[in-house]
C-alpha positions as CSV (number, residue, x, y, z in Angstrom):
1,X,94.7,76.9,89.8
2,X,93.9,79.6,87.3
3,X,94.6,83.4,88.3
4,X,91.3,85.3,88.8
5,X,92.9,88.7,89.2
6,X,96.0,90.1,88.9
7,X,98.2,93.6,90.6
8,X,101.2,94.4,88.4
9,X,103.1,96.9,89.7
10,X,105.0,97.5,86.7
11,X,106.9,100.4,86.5
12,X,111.0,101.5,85.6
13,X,111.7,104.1,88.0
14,X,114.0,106.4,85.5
15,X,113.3,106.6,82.1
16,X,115.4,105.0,79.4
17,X,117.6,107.0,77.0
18,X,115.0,108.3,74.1
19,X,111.8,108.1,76.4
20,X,109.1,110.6,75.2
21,X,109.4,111.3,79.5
22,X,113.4,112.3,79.3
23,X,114.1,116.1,78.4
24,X,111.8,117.6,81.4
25,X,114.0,120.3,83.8
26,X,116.9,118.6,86.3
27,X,114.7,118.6,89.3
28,X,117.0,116.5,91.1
29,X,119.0,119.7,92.3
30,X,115.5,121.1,94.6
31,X,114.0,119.9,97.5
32,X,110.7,117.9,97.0
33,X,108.0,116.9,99.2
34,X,107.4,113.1,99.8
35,X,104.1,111.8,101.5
36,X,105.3,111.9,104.9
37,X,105.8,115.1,104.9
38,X,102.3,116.2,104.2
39,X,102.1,118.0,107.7
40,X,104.8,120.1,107.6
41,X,102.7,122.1,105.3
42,X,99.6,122.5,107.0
43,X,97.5,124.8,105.5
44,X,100.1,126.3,103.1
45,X,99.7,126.0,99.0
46,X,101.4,123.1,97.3
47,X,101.8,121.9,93.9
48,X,101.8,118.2,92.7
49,X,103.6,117.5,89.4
50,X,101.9,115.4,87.2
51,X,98.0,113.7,86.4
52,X,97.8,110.5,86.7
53,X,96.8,108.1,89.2
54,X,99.8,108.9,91.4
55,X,99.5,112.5,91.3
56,X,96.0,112.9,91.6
57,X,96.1,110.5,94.7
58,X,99.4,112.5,96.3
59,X,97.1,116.1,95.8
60,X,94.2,114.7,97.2
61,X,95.7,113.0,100.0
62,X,97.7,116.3,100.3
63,X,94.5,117.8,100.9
64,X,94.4,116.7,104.5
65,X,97.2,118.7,105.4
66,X,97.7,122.0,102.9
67,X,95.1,124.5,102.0
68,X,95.2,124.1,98.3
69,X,97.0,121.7,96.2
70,X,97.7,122.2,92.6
71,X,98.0,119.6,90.4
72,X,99.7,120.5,87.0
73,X,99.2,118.0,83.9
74,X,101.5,118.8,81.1
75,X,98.1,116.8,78.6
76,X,94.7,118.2,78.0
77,X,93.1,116.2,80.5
78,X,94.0,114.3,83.2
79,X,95.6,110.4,82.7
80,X,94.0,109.0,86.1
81,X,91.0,107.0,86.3
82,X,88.0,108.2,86.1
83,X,87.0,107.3,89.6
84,X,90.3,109.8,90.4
85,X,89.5,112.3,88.3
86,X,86.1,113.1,89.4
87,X,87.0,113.1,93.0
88,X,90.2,115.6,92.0
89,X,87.2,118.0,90.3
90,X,84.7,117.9,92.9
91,X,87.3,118.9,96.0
92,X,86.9,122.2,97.4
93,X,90.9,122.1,97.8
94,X,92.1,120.9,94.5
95,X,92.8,123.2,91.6
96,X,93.8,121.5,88.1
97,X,95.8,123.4,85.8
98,X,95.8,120.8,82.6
99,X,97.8,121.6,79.3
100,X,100.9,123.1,81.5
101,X,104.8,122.6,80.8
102,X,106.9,122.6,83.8
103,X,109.9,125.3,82.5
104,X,111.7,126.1,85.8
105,X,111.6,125.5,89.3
106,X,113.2,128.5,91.2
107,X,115.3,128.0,94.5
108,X,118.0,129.1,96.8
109,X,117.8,126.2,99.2
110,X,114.1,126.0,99.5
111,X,111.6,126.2,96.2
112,X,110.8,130.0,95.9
113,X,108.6,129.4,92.9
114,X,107.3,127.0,89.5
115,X,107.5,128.0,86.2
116,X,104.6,126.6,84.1
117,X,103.9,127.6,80.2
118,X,100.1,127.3,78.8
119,X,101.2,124.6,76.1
120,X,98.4,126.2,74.0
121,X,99.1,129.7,74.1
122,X,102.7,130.2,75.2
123,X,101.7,132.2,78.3
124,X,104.0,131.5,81.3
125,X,102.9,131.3,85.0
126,X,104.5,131.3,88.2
127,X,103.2,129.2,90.8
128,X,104.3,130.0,94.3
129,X,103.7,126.9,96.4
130,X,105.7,126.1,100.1
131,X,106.3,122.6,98.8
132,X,106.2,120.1,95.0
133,X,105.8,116.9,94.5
134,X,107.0,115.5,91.2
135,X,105.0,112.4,90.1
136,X,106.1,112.1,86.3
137,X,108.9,110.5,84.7
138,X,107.9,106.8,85.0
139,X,107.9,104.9,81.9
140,X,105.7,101.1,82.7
141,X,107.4,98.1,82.2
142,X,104.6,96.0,80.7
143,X,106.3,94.0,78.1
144,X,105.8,90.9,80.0
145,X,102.3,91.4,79.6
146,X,101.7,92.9,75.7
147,X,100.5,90.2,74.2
148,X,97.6,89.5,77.1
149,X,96.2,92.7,77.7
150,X,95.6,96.2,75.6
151,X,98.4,98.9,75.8
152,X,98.2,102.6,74.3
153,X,101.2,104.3,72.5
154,X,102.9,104.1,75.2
155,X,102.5,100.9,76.6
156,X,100.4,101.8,79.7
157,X,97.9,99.1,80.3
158,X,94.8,100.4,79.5
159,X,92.0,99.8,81.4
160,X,87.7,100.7,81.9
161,X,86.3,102.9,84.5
162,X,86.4,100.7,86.8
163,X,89.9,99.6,86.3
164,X,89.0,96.1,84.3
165,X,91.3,95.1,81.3
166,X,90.6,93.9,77.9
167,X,91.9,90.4,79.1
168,X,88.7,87.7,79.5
């Protein structure tokens, strides 16, 4: 039988010692939204941490529940497919703050307020959200896979528009 199409859901869930992902604030010591708990924060301002695919799908799902969510990319554009990105640019609720640094998260039991710094111009922000979620950090585990499909730098699959691979 030959394979016709393939999911791999690669991904290490902490980043190894030395990954360009390892040296971002300890975010472990806050309280974080998960999915579920999208309607505890009905109409109420959240932030989602992090562009690609993950993120933008948490903020827009988020969508159904907050007023606004904010999704903060530390690159110059968003890393989510295409089909992902446009939808994040055309929604009414979704605001897109690309070329940010996460510097602090501020709490005292609940999250009072984000940090962010314009990687550009050096300019910090504060966010003031009722609820994050944090969806960077993961480094893929595509090694299996390197010498059958195209990776970038960092060993991400990459992939067309449409979510097609370089393998024939």
């Amino acid at each position: 039988m030959l394979l016709q199409r393939c999911i791999a859901g690669a991904w290490d869930p902490v980043p190894p010692a030395g990954s360009p992902r390892r040296g971002r604030p300890d975010w472990r010591r806050h309280p974080f939204l998960r999915p579920c708990d999208g309607p505890f924060y009905k109409d109420r301002e959240v932030v989602v941490v992090g562009g690609g695919n993950n993120g933008v799908e948490e903020g827009l799902f988020l969508t159904k529940f907050a007023s606004k969510a904010t999704i903060v990319e530390f690159m110059e554009q968003l890393g989510a497919s295409q089909i992902l990105r446009e939808s994040a640019e055309r929604h009414s609720k979704v605001k897109i703050k690309l070329g940010k640094a996460v510097q602090e998260f501020k709490s005292t039991g609940h999250l009072g307020s984000i940090i962010v710094q314009d990687r550009a111009t050096g300019e910090n922000e504060e966010l003031f959200p009722a609820a994050a979620s944090i969806f960077i950090g993961l480094d893929p585990n595509t090694a299996f896979v390197k010498d059958l499909v195209e990776t970038d730098k960092y060993a991400f699959i990459t992939t067309s528009g449409t979510m097609e691979t370089s393998l024939e």
